[in-house]
Each structure stands twice: as structure tokens, then as C-alpha cells.
C-alpha positions as MATLAB code, in Angstrom:
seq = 'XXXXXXXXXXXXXXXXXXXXXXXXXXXXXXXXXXXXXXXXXXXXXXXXXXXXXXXXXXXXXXXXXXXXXXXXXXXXXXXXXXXXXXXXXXXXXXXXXXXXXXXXXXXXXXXXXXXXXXXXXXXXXXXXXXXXXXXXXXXXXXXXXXXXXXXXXXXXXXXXXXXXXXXXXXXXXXXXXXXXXXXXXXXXXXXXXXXXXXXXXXXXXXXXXXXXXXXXXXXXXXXXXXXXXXXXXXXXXXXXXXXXXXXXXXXXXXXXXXXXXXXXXXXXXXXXXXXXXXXXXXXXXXXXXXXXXXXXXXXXXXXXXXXXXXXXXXXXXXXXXXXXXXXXXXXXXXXXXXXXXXXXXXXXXXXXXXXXXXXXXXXXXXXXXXXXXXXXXXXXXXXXXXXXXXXXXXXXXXXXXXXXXXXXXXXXXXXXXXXXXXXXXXXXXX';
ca = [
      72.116   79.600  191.765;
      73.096   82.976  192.614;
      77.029   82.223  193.410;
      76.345   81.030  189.866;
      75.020   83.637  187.486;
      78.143   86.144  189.355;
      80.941   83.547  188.814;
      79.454   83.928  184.868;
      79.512   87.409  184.719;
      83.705   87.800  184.332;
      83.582   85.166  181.419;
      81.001   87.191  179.557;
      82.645   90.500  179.874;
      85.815   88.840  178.549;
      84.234   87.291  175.778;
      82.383   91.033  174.940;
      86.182   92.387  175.005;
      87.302   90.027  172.640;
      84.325   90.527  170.316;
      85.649   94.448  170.460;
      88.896   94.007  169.939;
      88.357   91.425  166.913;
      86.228   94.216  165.259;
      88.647   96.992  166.045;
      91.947   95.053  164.596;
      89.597   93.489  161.455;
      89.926   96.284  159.359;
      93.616   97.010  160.094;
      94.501   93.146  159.016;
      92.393   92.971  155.783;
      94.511   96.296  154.776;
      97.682   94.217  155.706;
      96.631   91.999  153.681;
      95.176   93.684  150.557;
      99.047   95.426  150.845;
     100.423   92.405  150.579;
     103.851   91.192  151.200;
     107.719   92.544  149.889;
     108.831   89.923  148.094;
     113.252   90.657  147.874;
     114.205   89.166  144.510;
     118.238   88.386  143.663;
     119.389   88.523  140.126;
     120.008   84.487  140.152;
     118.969   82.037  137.224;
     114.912   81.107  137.507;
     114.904   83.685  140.451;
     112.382   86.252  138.729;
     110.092   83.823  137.236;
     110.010   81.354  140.529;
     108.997   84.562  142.840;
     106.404   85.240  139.886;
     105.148   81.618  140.107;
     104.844   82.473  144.436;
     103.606   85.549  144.674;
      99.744   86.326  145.476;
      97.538   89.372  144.186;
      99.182   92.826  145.988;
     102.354   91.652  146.334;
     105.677   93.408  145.682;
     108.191   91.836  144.158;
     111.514   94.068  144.765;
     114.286   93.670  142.225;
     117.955   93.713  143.181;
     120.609   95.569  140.959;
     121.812   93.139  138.688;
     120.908   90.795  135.756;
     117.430   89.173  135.828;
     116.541   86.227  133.434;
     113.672   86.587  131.084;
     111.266   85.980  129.160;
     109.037   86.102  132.568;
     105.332   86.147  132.733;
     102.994   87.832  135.141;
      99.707   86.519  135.458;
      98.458   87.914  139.038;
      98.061   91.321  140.210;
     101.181   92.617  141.531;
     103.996   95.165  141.311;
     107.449   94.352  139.974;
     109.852   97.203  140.777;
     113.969   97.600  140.607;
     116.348   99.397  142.046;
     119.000  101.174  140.575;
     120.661   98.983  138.092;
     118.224   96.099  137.559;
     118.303   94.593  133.832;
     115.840   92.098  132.844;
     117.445   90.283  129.704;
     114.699   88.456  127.304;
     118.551   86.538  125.505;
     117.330   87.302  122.663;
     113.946   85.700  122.607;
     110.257   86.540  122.208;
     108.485   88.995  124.452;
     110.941   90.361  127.532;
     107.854   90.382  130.043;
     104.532   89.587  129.419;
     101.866   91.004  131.412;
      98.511   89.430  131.686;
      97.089   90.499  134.941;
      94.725   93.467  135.810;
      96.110   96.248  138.033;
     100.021   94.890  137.578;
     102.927   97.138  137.835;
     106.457   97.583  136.002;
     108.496   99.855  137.527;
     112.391  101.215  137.448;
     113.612   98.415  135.470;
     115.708   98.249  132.271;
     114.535   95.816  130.042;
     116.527   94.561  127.028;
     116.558   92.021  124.326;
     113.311   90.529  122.850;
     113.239   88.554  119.861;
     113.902   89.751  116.286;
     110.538   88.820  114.720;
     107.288   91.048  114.149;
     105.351   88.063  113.162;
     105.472   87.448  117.092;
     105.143   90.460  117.904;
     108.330   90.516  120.240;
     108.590   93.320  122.747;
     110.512   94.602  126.125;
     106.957   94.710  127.473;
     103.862   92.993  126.285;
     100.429   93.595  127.839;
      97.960   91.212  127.171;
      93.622   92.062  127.141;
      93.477   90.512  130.033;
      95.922   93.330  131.973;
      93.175   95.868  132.031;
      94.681   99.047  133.996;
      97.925   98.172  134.097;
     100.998  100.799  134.365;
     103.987  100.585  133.028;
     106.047  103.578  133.884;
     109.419  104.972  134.660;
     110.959  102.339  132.798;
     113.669  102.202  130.669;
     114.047   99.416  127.296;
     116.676   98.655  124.684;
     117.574   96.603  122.222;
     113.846   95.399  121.676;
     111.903   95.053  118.241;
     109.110   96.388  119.675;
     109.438   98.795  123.022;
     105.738   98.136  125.169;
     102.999   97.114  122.987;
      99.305   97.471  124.360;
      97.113   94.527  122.796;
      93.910   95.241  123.959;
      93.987   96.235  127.407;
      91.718   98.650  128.820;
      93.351  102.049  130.295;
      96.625  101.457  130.711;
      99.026  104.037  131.575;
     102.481  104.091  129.509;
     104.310  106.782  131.353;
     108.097  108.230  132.020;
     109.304  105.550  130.039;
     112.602  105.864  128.066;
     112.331  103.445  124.901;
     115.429  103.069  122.728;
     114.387  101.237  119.818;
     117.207   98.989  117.332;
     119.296  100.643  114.752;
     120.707   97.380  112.987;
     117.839   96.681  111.007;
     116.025   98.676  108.116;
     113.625  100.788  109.452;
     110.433   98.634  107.784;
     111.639   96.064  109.985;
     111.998   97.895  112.664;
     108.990   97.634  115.382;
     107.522  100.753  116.975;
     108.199  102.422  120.670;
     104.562  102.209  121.680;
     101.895   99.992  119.740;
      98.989  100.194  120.612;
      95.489   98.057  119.281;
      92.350   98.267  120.746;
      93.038   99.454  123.954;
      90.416  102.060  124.637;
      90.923  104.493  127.864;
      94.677  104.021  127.182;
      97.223  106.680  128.200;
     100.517  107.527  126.832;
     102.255  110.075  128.385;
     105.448  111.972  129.340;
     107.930  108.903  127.112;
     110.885  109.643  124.893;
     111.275  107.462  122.395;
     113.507  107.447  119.878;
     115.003  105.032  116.725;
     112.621  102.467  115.840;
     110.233  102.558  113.537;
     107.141  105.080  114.549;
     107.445  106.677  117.911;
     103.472  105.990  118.632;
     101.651  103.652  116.532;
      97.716  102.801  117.091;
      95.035  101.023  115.605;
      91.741   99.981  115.654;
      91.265  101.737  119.214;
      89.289  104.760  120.820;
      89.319  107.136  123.648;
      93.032  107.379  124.044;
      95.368  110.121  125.397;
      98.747  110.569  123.802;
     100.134  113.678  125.492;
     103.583  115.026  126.347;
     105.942  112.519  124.665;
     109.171  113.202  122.592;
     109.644  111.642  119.590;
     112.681  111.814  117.403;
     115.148  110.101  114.818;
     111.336  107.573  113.820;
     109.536  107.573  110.617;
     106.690  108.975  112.223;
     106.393  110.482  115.574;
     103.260  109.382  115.830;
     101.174  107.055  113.772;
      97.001  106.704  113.974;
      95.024  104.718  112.202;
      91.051  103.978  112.514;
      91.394  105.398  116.068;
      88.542  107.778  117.248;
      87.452  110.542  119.788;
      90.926  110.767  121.262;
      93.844  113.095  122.066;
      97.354  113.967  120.519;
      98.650  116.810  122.893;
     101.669  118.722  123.889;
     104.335  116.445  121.980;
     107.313  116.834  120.588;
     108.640  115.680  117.086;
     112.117  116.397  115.697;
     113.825  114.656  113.193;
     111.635  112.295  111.772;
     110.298  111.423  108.219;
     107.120  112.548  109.385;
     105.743  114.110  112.180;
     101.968  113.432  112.698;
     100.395  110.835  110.555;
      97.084  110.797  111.067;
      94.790  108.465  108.932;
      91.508  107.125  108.668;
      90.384  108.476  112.432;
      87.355  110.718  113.457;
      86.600  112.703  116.462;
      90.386  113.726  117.367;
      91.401  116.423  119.463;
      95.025  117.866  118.151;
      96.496  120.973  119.634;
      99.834  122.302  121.122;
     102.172  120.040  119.375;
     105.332  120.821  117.753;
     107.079  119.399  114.240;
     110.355  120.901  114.288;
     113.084  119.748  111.420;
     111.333  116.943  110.672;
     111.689  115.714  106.831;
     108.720  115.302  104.880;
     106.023  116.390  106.285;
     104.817  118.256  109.555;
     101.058  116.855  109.899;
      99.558  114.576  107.611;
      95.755  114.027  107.513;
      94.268  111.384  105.321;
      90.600  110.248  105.607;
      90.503  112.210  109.139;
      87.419  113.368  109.708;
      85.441  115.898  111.993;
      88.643  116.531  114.136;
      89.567  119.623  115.902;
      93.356  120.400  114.810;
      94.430  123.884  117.121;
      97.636  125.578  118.847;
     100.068  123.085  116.889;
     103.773  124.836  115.367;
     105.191  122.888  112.525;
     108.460  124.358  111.326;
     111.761  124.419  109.794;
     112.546  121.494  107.702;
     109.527  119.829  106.124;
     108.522  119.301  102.381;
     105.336  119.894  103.297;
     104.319  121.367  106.533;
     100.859  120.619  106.324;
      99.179  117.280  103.727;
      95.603  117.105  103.286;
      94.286  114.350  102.008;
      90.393  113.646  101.695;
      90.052  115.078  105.253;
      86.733  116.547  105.876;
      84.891  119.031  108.228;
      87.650  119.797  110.551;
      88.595  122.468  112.067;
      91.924  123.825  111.994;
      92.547  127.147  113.826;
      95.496  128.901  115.116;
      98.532  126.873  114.010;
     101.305  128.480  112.803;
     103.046  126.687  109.407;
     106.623  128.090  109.192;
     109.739  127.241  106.722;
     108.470  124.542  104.798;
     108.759  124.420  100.901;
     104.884  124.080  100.845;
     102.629  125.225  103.710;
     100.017  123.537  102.940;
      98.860  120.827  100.067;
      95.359  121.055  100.005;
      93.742  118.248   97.903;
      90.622  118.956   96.010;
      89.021  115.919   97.914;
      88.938  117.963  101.155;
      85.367  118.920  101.723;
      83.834  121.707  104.425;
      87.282  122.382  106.620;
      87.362  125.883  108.594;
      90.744  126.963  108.314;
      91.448  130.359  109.949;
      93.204  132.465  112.359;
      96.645  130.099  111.396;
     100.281  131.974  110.667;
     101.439  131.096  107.643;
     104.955  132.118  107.588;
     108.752  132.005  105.300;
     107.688  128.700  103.315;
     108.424  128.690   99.667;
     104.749  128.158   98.317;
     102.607  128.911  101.484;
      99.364  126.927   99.452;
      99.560  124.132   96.484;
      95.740  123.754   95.574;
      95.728  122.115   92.260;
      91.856  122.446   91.600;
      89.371  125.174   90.248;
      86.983  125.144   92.809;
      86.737  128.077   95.067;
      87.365  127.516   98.752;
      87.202  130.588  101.369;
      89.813  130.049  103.948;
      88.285  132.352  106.777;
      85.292  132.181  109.253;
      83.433  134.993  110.967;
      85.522  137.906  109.584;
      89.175  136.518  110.346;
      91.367  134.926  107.827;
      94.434  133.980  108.190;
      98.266  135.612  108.148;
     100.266  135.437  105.101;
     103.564  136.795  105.551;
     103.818  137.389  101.934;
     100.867  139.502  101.675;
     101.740  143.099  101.005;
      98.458  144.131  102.184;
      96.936  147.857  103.986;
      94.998  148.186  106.602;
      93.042  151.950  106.485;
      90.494  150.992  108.508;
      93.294  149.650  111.664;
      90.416  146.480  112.029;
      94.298  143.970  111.997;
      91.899  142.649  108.638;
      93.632  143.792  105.076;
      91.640  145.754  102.374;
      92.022  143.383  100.019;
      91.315  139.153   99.801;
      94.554  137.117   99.560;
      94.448  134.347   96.667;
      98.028  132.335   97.517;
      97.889  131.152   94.216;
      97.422  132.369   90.830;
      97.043  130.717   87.286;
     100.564  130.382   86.788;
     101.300  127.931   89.570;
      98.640  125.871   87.966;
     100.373  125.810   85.241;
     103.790  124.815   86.825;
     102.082  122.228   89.028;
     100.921  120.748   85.951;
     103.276  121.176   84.021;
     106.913  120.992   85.408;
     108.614  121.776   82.485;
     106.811  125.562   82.640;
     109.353  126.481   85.772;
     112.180  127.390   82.780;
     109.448  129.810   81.611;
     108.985  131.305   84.832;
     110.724  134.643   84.203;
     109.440  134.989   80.867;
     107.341  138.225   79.816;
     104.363  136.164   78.384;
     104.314  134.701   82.501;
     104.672  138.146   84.141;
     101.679  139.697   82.038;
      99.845  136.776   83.097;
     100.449  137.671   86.643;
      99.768  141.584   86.222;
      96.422  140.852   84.680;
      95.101  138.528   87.052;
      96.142  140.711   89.727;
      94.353  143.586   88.161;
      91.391  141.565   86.998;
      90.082  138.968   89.837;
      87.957  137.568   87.293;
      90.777  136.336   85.373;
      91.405  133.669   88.632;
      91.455  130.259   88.263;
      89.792  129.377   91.465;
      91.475  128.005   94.088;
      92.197  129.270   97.876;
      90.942  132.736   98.861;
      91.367  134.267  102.224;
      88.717  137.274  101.924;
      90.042  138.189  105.792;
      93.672  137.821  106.078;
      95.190  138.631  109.094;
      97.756  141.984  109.207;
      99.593  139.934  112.048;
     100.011  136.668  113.121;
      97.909  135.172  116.198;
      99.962  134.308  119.176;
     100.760  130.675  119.853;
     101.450  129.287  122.970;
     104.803  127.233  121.541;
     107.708  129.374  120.951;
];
């Protein structure tokens, strides 16, 4: 019995090794396998879509430089990269790649030629609600109606993409370089996009980050509607119809962007409520370099409005806005208020700067002696009245002027600044 229990004694130390070993390698094959495999992929008809139809979750399906066939769908979680000179061609039709998988990847690929049809919503890239945190990024598309639309994933990341959007077709008809609908958490960043209809359009969404992206030769830059407590930061607009369009949206955080050149207007806010809009330049070009549009309790503090025809057009449905410590600079009419209420552009002693006041400062406080009004009964009158600009250097007019300037009670209501600025605040975009 003895010889016995020693002969067993090897076999159980063995079988303890194993046991050790087995725990010590575990770890290191379940990460082998949550990598998952490299999965080469040759620009060959069905090639794309039969490696899609093999592959597992955490695979990586490596494009070779060349022609891929679309459409292609991806409905597992994996990445789907190229290499220099990879093309996925949609021919023509529908959506170029669909992705309907959480976590899945596009990246380095050119992708051109959806379908034609917005009813369809064709795209390069179309992400599905059921691709929550998918990136697309680093990508670039052409030829597509609409570049990567976002239809109701949860954050995504659209980022370092180059979207070229069609020029044969009217722009209405056009689709957009980003859409965007109910996709909350959402992040576009860091794109240029350009032709097309609007750079950036969303809808219906919340808690979104659109930050860093230039936008040009687009009806509008960027496009929000019913979209709430989100983020339009450090982007670029030049060139289009319209800069900012924002609409129907509460909560929004707006600050450092730049309108430059673009046509119409720089910033348009209508029904935009309870928004903080700060550190933005809008300059040389637009009609109207700011629109205001039943847009209530916001806060809009040190932009600087420069070159426009009008600086601002302040509608008399625009309740309780703070608007101070902004540059108003070189546009034609810096304010078009056509109303009689009076509304006090400053908060806690600072007003704004007018660089058409010919204002003193005494005291040296950087605060004139004397409130600014922008506007005086005669451009009432004209605003009204159009036909009143051939009377504009008439006598009758410049009495009208002299006395209202030397009687205040003679104003019409309107726009005062009671603490304009001697000098404009600094801004952080040159």
C-alpha cells in the first residue's frame, strides 16, 4: 500500500502543474481572442461582403488598395480598415455601407457613389440605432447624396473625416455632410466638409458635441433643429449662405466659432432658448451678422460682429437676452430694432463696444459718459418706410436727428447700451 500512495504522488504533482499553467495562459487566450483575427481582404467581386458574412465580433477586416464592391452591410462588431488607396464603390445605388453593429469601425477608406434619392436616405455611410458607439473616422467620401448619416445611434464618433458632397444637383436636392437624428452622446469632430447641402444637419437629438469642423461652399455650416443641451465649438464657416442656423433648440453651449464671408447671415437663432452664445467672430460678408428671431433668455457675451450690413436684427419677439461685453465693429447699421419697447443691452456696469460711438471717458473707468442708442427715430422711419431713404439728406431729417440727440426724451425706444465699452474686449479668434 505504501509502494502505492508514492508511485501516486508524481501523477498528482503533474496534474497540480497543469492546473497552474491552464490558469496562467487563460487570461492571455481570452485576450487573443477578444482581439480577434486579421482578416486580408482583396479588391475582387463579392470579396468585401463574403469576409463581412465570415467574420466574428473583434475581428479586423484589412482592405487592400484597390476597388471594393458595395453596397456592403456590417452587422457584427468589427473594424473595417484600408490602406492607402482603397475605394469602396456603392455603383450608384442606395447606402455605400451600412453599419448596424455596436462598437464597429470604418477606417482609411474612400467611399463613393450612393444612390441619388433622399427618400432612401442614400449615404457613403449609414449607421443604423442598433450601431451604438460606433466610429467612423479618418475617412474620406465622394460623390454621395448624403456623406455619413447617424440614425439613432448612441455616441458615435464622426471624426477626421473628409466629406465631398455632389455639385450636379440643385442644392435642395442635395443631401447633407453629416445628418444626424436622435443620436444622443454623438460626437462630431475635427471633419471638413464641403458642397452639399448643410455641412451639419441635426434633429430631434440631445447631448451632442459638434466641435472643430470646417464647413464651406453649404447652405448652412451647420444646421440644428429641436436639439438640446449640446455643443457647437471651435468651427469654421466660410462661404456659405448661412453660417449657424440654429432653431427651435434649448440648453446650447455656442462659443469660439468663426463666420467668415459667409452670405446671408453669420448666426441665426430662431425659437432658441436659454442658450449660452460666447467667444464666437462673425465677419466680413454677411447681410446680417447676427438674426434674432423669438430667441429668449440667452446669453450672449463677448462676440465680436464685424463688416456686416446689419450687426444685429433684433426682433421685438426676443424676450430677457443679456447681451454685453460684444464688439460691434465697421457694419453699416450695427442694430435694426424695429419696435418701441426699451431694451438695455448691458449687465453689471459693462455694455458693449460700438465703434461708431464718439463717446469720452473723464472718469478713465473704459465705460463712456454717455448711453449709446444705435438707433434713432429716423431709421424707424426708413425701416418702415423704404421710400424715406431719398429723404435721407433732407433738412426736415437732420433736425430730427439734432433734436433727439439733444432731447433723449424725444427717443422712440428701442436698443440702449447705458455702459458702452471705450474698447473692444479681446477675443480669442483673430
Amino acid at each position: 500500500m505504501q509502494a502505492r500512495v508514492h508511485a501516486l504522488k508524481p501523477t498528482a504533482r503533474l496534474a497540480a502543474g497543469l492546473v497552474g499553467l491552464a490558469c496562467l495562459l487563460a487570461p492571455l487566450l481570452i485576450s487573443q481572442s477578444a482581439m480577434g483575427a486579421t482578416i486580408p481582404v482583396a479588391p475582387q467581386a463579392g470579396a468585401l461582403a463574403g469576409a463581412l458574412a465570415r467574420a466574428r465580433n473583434g475581428d479586423t477586416l484589412v482592405l487592400a488598395p484597390g476597388i471594393h464592391q458595395g453596397p456592403v452591410s456590417i452587422d457584427r462588431s468589427v473594424t473595417v480598415t484600408g490602406l492607402a488607396g482603397t475605394i469602396v464603390d456603392g455603383g450608384g445605388h442606395g447606402r455605400v455601407i451600412t453599419v448596424a453593429a455596436p462598437n464597429a469601425t470604418l477606417r482609411g477608406l474612400t467611399v463613393i457613389n450612393s444612390g441619388d434619392k433622399l427618400s432612401t436616405e442614400d449615404s457613403g455611410i449609414f449607421v443604423t440605432a442598433a450601431a451604438d458607439g460606433a466610429i467612423i473616422e479618418n475617412n474620406r467620401l465622394e460623390e454621395n447624396l448624403i456623406g455619413i448619416y447617424l440614425k439613432g445611434p448612441e455616441n458615435a464618433q464622426v471624426r477626421g473625416n473628409t466629406i465631398i458632397g455632389r455639385r450636379d444637383l440643385r442644392m435642395n436636392e442635395r443631401g447633407n455632410g453629416v445628418q444626424l437624428w436622435n443620436t444622443p452622446g454623438s460626437v462630431i469632430e475635427g471633419n471638413d466638409v464641403r458642397f452639399g447641402r448643410d455641412g451639419i444637419f441635426v434633429t430631434t437629438s440631445r447631448n451632442n458635441v459638434f466641435r472643430n469642423n470646417r464647413l464651406q461652399d453649404l447652405r448652412f455650416a451647420v444646421h440644428y433643429m429641436y436639439t438640446n443641451d449640446s455643443e457647437v465649438s471651435g468651427n469654421i464657416s466660410r462661404d456659405n449662405h448661412t453660417g449657424y442656423a440654429i432653431m427651435f433648440s434649448n440648453a446650447l453651449r455656442i462659443r469660439g466659432n468663426l463666420s467668415e464671408g459667409d452670405r446671408d447671415r453669420g448666426l441665426l437663432l430662431n425659437y432658441a432658448n436659454n442658450s449660452n452664445i460666447t467667444g464666437n467672430v462673425i465677419r466680413n460678408g454677411p447681410e446680417k451678422c447676427v438674426f434674432i428671431y423669438n430667441a429668449n433668455m440667452n446669453r450672449i457675451d463677448g462676440n465680436r460682429f464685424e463688416g456686416c450690413d446689419i450687426g444685429i436684427h433684433f426682433t421685438a419677439g426676443s424676450e430677457r437676452n443679456r447681451i454685453a461685453n460684444n464688439a460691434f465693429i465697421g457694419s453699416r447699421t450695427q442694430v435694426k430694432y424695429v419696435g418701441t419697447r426699451h431694451v438695455e443691452w448691458s449687465a453689471d456696469g459693462r455694455g458693449n463696444y460700438w465703434s461708431d460711438n464718439t463717446a469720452f471717458d473723464l472718469d478713465g473707468d473704459g465705460i463712456a459718459d454717455r448711453p449709446y442708442h444705435p438707433n434713432d427715430l429716423v431709421d424707424q422711419i426708413v425701416w418702415r418706410h423704404p421710400l424715406a431713404k431719398m429723404l435721407l439728406n433732407s433738412p426736415a431729417l437732420q433736425v430730427l436727428r439734432w433734436s433727439q440727440s439733444e432731447f433723449p426724451a424725444l427717443h422712440p425706444g428701442g436698443v440702449t447700451d447705458s455702459a458702452p465699452l471705450m474698447s473692444a474686449p479681446e477675443n480669442s479668434i483673430n
